[in-house]
C-alpha positions, 0 to 999 in steps of 0.5 A: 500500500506505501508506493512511495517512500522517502529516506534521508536520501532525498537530500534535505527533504525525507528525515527517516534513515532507511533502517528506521524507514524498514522498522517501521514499516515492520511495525505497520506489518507491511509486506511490501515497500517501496523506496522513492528517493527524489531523483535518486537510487542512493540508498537502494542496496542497503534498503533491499538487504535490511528489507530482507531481514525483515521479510519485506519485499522491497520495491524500487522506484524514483520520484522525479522532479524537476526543481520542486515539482513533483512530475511522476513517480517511476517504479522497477518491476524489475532489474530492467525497470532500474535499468531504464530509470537510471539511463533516464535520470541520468541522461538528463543529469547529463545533459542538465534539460529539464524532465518532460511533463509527461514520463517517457514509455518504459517498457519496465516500470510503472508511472504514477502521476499525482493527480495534479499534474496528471495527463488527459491519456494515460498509457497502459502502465500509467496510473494517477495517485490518490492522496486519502485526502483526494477521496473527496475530488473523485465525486467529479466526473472527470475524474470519477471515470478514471478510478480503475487507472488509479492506485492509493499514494500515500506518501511516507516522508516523516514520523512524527511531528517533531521529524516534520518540524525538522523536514520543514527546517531542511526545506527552508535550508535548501531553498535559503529562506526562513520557516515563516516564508515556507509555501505548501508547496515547498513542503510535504503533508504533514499527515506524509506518515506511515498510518495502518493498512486498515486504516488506508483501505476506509479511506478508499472503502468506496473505491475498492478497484482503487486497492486492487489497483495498488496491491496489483502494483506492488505484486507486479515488482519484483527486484531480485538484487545479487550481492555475490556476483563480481561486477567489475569487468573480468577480463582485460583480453577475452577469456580468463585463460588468455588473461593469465597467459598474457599476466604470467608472460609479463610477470617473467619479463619483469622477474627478468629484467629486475632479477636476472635469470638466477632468481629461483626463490623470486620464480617461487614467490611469483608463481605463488602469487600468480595461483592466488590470483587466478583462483580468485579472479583477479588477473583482470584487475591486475592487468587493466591496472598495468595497462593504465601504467602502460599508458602512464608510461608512454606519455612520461608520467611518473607514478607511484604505486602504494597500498596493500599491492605494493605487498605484491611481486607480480605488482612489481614486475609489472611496474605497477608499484616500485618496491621489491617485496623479497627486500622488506618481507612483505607478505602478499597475503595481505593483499590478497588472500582467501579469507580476505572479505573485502576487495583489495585496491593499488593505490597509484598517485600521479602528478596532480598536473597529470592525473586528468590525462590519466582519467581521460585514458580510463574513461576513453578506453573503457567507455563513459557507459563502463567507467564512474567515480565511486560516490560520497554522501557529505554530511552536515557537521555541528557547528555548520548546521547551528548556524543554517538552522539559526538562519531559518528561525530568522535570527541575525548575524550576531546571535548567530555568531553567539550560537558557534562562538559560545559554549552552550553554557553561555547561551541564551536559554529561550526556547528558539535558541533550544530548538537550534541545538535540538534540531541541530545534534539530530541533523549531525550526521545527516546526509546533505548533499552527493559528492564523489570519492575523491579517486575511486574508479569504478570500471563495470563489465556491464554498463553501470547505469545497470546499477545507478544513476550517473551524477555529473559534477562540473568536471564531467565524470559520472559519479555512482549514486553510492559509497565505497563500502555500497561498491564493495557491497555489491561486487565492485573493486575500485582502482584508487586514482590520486594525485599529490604534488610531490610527484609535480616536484619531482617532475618539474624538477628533472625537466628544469635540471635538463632544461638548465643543465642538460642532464637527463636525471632518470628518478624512476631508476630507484637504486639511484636514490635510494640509501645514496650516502648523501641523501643518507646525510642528509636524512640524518641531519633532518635536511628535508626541507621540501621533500615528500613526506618528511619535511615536516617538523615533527619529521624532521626531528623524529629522523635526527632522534633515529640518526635516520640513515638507512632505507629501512629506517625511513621506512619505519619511521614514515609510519612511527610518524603516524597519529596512531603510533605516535598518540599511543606512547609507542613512539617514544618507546621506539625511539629509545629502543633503536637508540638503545638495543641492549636496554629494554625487555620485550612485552612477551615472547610472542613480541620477540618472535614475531617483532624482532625488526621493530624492537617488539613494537607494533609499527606497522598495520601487519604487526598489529595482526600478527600480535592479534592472531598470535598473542591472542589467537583470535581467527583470520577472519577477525584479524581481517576485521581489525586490519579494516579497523586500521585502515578506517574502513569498518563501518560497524562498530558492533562487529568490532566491538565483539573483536574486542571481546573475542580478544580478550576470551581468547587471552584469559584463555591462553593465561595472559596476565589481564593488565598486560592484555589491556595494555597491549589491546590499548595500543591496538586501538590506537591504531585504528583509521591512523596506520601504515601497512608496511608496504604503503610505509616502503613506497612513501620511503622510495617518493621521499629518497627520490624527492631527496635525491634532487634536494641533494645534487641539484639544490635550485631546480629542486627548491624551483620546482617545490616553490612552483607546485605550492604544495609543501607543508611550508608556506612559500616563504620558506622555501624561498629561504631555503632556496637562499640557503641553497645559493640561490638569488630570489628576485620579484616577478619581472616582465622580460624573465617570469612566467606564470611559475618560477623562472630559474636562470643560473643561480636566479630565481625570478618568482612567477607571476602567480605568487603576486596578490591581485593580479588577473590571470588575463593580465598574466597570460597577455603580458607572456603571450606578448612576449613570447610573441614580439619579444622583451619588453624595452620600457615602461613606455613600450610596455604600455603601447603592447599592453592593455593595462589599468594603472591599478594593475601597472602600479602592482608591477612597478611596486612589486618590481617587475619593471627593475630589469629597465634599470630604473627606480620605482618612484620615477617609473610610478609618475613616468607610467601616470603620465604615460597613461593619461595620453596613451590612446592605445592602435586599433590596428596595427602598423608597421611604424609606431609613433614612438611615446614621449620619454621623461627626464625625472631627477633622482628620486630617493627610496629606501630599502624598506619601502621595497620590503613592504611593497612586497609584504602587500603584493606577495605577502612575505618579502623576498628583498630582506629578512624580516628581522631587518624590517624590526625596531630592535637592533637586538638579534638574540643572545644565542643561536641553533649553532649553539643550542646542543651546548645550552642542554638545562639553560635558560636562553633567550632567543629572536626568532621568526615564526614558521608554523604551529601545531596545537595538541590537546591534552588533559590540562588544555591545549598545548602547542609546538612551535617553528622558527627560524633564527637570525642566521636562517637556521631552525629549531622547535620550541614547545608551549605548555597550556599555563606559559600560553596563558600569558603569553599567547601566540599572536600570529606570524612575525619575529619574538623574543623567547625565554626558555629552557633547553632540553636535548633528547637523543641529541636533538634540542628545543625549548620549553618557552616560558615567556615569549613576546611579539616584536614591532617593525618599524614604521612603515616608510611608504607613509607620513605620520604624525608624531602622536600616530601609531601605525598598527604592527605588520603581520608578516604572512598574515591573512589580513595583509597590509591595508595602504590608506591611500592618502597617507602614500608618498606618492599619490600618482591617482 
């Protein structure tokens, strides 16, 4: 009798989850059910598997509207009937034109209009929904002729009238309007509700074909879903058999071309791995993946391979991934084996730059109709929504600001401000709008619209009407397609190092970086500033605590780094334990045997079910569980709850002291969504040797390429410091040498146009066109007669110093270009002889260095021409420096430093921070600030301070307990005339807000 149902899914419209939407139908004693998202199939899946535990059958249907109308309903009478409501919907997804008025002719599905808006003719499986409030209408004739073409249409939307007070909320949030202004319209009944059968039937007592005609319906649609069947496509040539010729042939080549001929314990690992996958049907996946790395290849893409396939040596011979398993014991098992329950995925990063090629490949190659994005659903977030539900009660800006500023203690206790908070913990979690995995690729044997409806965001891949774990659900491997910018580093750099030096630097070539002595140098010394992964502070001193020299360690390291390692205490513990080999005792035997690389630590995702499966014996299946856990894959928390329970039955079991169990399962659960396979540890190692490789021999083009892919955890500041470390002299963009990048000519670095504040990217692709075209730039006059330019645009140039190269002062180049401007009539057509334009003889007209220093500081937002600490009012630089801070171990110093970045922790006496900086001589050092020093001495955003504090060295790495610390001035700001009581307000270097110039204060004032 409920033909038309709406979950959460109908997006800011329905309120019922599907669980709840199927218990209650439970409740109602309904035998059939039908799910009629708006404009979606999201949530088919899940809704037929809970309706099949609870004996329902489920029916699927959509309700279809254009804007806020509703058009018709659409329901499945089976697999095909889904299949032409997803081609339907998604060919308009597609093409953005609105749905017709009257529904198409499916040969698979049944139409129900509302009365409304139904048509004069109804085709054979059309009928008009009656609403039991409709009852009334049907006396008329028109309509009364019509009854044995009607069926009941009680629509299921909410269930309560809180649940409709919280539909209406979401109507107003998505339509950006307040509760009162709401129209019928815009809203549903609010009798949309289940009500009992008996109940529906008296409505329609003296309509009985009316009953029939919906019973009909719903006897008529059967979906007869298959979980269990793969649906990715199975092979990549025709059969299996011709797949595993083809995969086994390319493995041997590259056993060869790695190994050798000699290589007899390689042929048993790959001939082991090669029975595993072709009992579980995977020579496809593994060959359409190599197949994408073949194109990669073949346009000079770099990639790295990561994940659980990095666990595979038929993964290595085809290229797929670079690390050789036999090197590290890495077991393949955890890739893939039989008791795995999930499927498994490479996980393959590209250049950010390079990754829509890749993407164009797959789609091309295999078809649009094959190919989508795995989708997302994002969800509404507490404080985002107490603000959206503080707008629909019409509240104004500053009580909405109170409503996410303040705790709730401190709020106002009217019953709206009640309401928002209610509405809102209810709405947290919500589902809110569709969005795609950001690198799942589905590729389908069958056409995907065979399974969901396409959504087309603005890049104009389809996107799957469902999740990662629905894909997984319902028989979908993903290939993971990410980009990142440390492969863009990586390859701007080589191209620079040939462009400039002409030296072809074959990075993919591993054995040429990776544990090179100098690179090992340097990852001892922490001088990773700029490379993948391990430039971080936390990084950088965690490798010179490690005296990080080795391959193996970086390994180790890169996934100690990690929040759930790091968090559990275990970190430290590793530490002290590879420094100290002899001075410490393992947990348990179990440790010793099966953790011996690590120190008895758990390390990486494989050491934690090896303590599960072997200390407290739980079955492979569960450690399958935990491993999910690990990765944040697990959506139940049941299932892993009763893991936990497992775990300790089993260690009582085996004798296990209780405390010793629970601090080992404590160390487990810090693991989990944060941790490492090891596979995933060895290949970031590998991108962050070759990153290092380049910082190491070719410093510039290296710090170039960095400074260009904007990517880093530095702001670009920092790496133009340490492109000055490096020898390098950083100029402002200039109109005869920069780009839209970074230009580096010998040991000079023109910072690219894309750096300045302000500037169009019309404006930049016009003055590069030009000079590409016609050549370089003579004069600010030659420029204006090329360039089409208002003065706003020429006075950022000339303040930023683009024009330095013509060898003129800025001063005179700002009353040359007014000039200029004011009788410039620019050539309508062009002319073989150009009137030359007027030149001006100026005096020498004074400007400091300073004035220069700030320019910067507004066009760019840090300034290149000087340090900061010139730009101070002290002439003190610090009483001692990083030089000489090992000597300092338990002293009290006081230091001037420039401030890098921060990071908060929360702890249980409130929140602390660590702190970066750099020191009057450019070297870095660290600094931590406990909850009681920040209360007096907060940070107050980016800029030079005096610090006082302690030093303490652990592992010959030292930093600074910050007792007192106290933000610097700069001097006045020289562009501007001040009067003696005026103070200027202090320039945040780097800051968001950057410097606001009061035009009537400037020295030259060229409007």
């Amino acid at each position: 009798m409920y033909l038309n149902c709406h979950s959460f899914y109908s997006l800011r419209y329905g309120t019922l989850s599907l669980k709840r939407l199927v218990a209650l139908a439970s409740q109602y004693k309904v035998k059939s059910l039908a799910l009629t998202d708006i404009n979606t199939l999201y949530g088919i899946y899940d809704f037929v598997k809970l309706c099949r535990q609870a004996n329902i059958i489920p029916v699927i249907g959509m309700e279809l509207r254009e804007q806020n109308e509703l058009r018709y309903i659409v329901l499945a009478k089976n697999e095909l009937g889904i299949t032409e409501i997803n081609e339907f919907r998604t060919s308009h997804n597609k093409s953005e034109e609105p749905l017709p008025l009257i529904a198409p002719d499916f040969l698979n599905c049944l139409v129900i209009y509302p009365l409304a808006n139904a048509p004069k003719q109804l085709k054979a499986k059309e009928f008009i929904g009656i609403h039991p409030t409709q009852t009334n209408l049907l006396y008329q004739s028109k309509w009364s002729m019509l009854t044995q073409k009607m069926v009941v249409l009680q629509t299921i939307n909410h269930s309560t009238l809180q649940e409709y007070e919280l539909h209406k909320i979401l109507r107003a949030i998505d339509l950006n309007t307040i509760l009162s202004k709401l129209s019928p319209s815009d809203m549903a009944c609010a009798n949309d509700t289940f009500i009992a059968e008996s109940t529906l039937s008296d409505y329609f007592a003296n309509y009985p074909i009316i009953l029939e005609n919906t019973q009909h319906i719903l006897a008529e649609c059967s979906y007869a879903f298959t979980f269990t069947k793969p649906r990715n496509k199975r092979h990549y040539t025709t059969d299996k058999r011709t797949d595993m010729k083809l995969l086994r042939e390319l493995a041997y080549q590259g056993m060869l071309s790695i190994y050798g001929t000699d290589n007899t314990e390689v042929l048993k690992r790959i001939d082991k791995e090669l029975a595993v996958i072709e009992q579980l049907n995977f020579s496809g996946y593994f060959l359409i993946t190599w197949d994408i790395i073949q194109y990669s290849n073949s346009q000079g893409f770099m990639h790295i391979g990561r994940g659980s396939g990095a666990n595979s040596i038929v993964g290595y011979c085809l290229g797929i991934t670079n690390v050789c398993p036999l090197e590290l014991d890495l077991y393949f098992e955890r890739f893939l084996n039989e008791n795995r329950k999930s499927p498994p995925d490479f996980d393959i990063d590209w250049s950010w730059k390079e990754r829509n090629c890749i993407l164009d490949y797959i789609f091309n190659k295999y078809g649009s109709d094959y190919v989508a994005f795995c989708g997302a659903i994002s969800t509404f977030k507490y404080r985002s929504i107490i603000r959206e539900i503080g707008k629909v009660y019409g509240l104004p800006k500053q009580e909405l600001d109170e409503l996410t500023r303040k705790p709730i203690e401190q709020q106002n206790k009217d019953n709206i401000t009640h309401l928002i908070h209610q509405y809102g913990q209810v709405l947290e979690g919500f589902p809110n709008q569709r969005t795609m995995h950001p690198c799942g690729i589905l590729i389908s044997e069958e056409p995907i619209t065979q399974i969901t409806t396409l959504d087309y965001p603005p890049k104009g891949y389809g996107v799957a009407q469902f999740d990662m774990h629905t894909a997984e659900m319902i028989g979908y491997d993903k290939f993971d397609i990410l980009s990142q910018r440390g492969i863009g580093h990586i390859n701007d750099a080589v191209q620079l190092i040939h462009q400039n030096k002409g030296i072809t630097v074959d990075i993919r070539h591993i054995p040429l970086s990776k544990d090179e002595p100098n690179c090992n140098h340097f990852l001892k010394n922490g001088n990773t500033i700029g490379c993948f992964y391990i430039e971080s502070p936390a990084m950088r001193g965690l490798l010179r605590k490690l005296k990080c020299n080795t391959y193996k360690t970086l390994v180790a390291a890169s996934s100690i780094i990690r929040p759930g390692v790091a968090q559990s205490g275990m970190m430290q513990e590793y530490i002290f334990r590879h420094n100290n080999p002899d001075q410490f005792n393992y947990f348990h035997p179990v440790f010793q045997e099966q953790l011996s690389e690590t120190y008895g630590i758990m390390v990486y995702q494989e050491d934690v079910i090896k303590v599960a499966l072997h200390y407290g014996g739980l079955p492979a299946a569960d450690g399958d569980i935990l491993r999910r856990a690990m990765s944040g894959k697990t959506r139940s928390k049941t299932v892993l709850d009763n893991v936990k329970n497992s775990f300790f039955i089993h260690c009582q079991q085996r004798g296990h002291p209780k405390a010793l169990s629970e601090e080992i399962y404590r160390q487990i659960e810090s693991f989990a969504g944060y941790s490492f396979c090891k596979a995933h540890s060895a290949s970031y190692a590998i991108e962050s040797y070759q990153s290092l490789y380049l910082k190491v021999h070719f410093p510039l083009e290296f710090i170039t390429a960095v400074i260009n892919n904007q990517g880093g955890f530095y702001q670009t500041e920092i790496y133009i410091h340490e492109a000055k470390r490096a020898g390098a002299t950083v100029l402002p963009p200039c109109i005869n040498n920069s780009n839209l990048d970074s230009t580096l000519m010998d040991h000079t670095i023109y910072l690219g146009f894309k750096f300045m504040l302000g500037l169009s990217q019309e404006l930049i692709t016009t003055i590069i066109t030009e000079r590409n075209k016609q050549g370089q730039y003579t004069s600010i006059a030659n420029f204006i007669n090329r360039i089409t330019i208002g003065i706003d645009s020429l006075q950022k140039l000339i303040f930023i110093g683009a024009f330095q190269c013509l060898g003129k002062q800025k001063n005179e180049l700002l009353i040359q270009a007014q000039l200029l401007l004011v009788h410039h009539k620019p050539y309508k057509t062009p002319t073989l002889i150009q009137e030359p334009i007027q030149e001006y003889q100026f005096p020498t007209l004074s400007r400091s260095a300073y004035e220069d220093a700030f320019d910067e500081i507004e066009l760019l937002g840090y300034c290149i021409s000087c340090s900061p600490f010139d730009l101070l009012k002290t002439k003190f630089r610090g009483e001692v420096f990083v030089k000489d801070l090992l000597n300092q171990n338990k002293q009290t110093v006081r230091m001037l430093a420039y401030l890098i970045t921060t990071k908060p922790v929360s702890t249980s006496r409130g929140r602390m921070y660590f702190g970066t900086w750099i020191d009057t001589n450019g070297d870095y050092f660290d600094t931590v600030h406990f909850p009681d020093s920040l209360a007096s001495y907060p940070f107050l955003g980016n800029g030079c301070y005096l610090l006082l504090g302690i030093v303490t060295i652990e592992y010959e790495v030292p930093s600074i307990q910050i007792s007192k610390m106290a933000k610097l001035p700069y001097i006045s700001d020289p562009r501007y005339y001040y009067k003696e009581q005026h103070t200027p307000s202090q320039t945040d270097i780097n800051s968001k807000n950057k410097l606001k110039i009061p035009q009537h204060r400037r020295k030259f004032n060229i409007r």
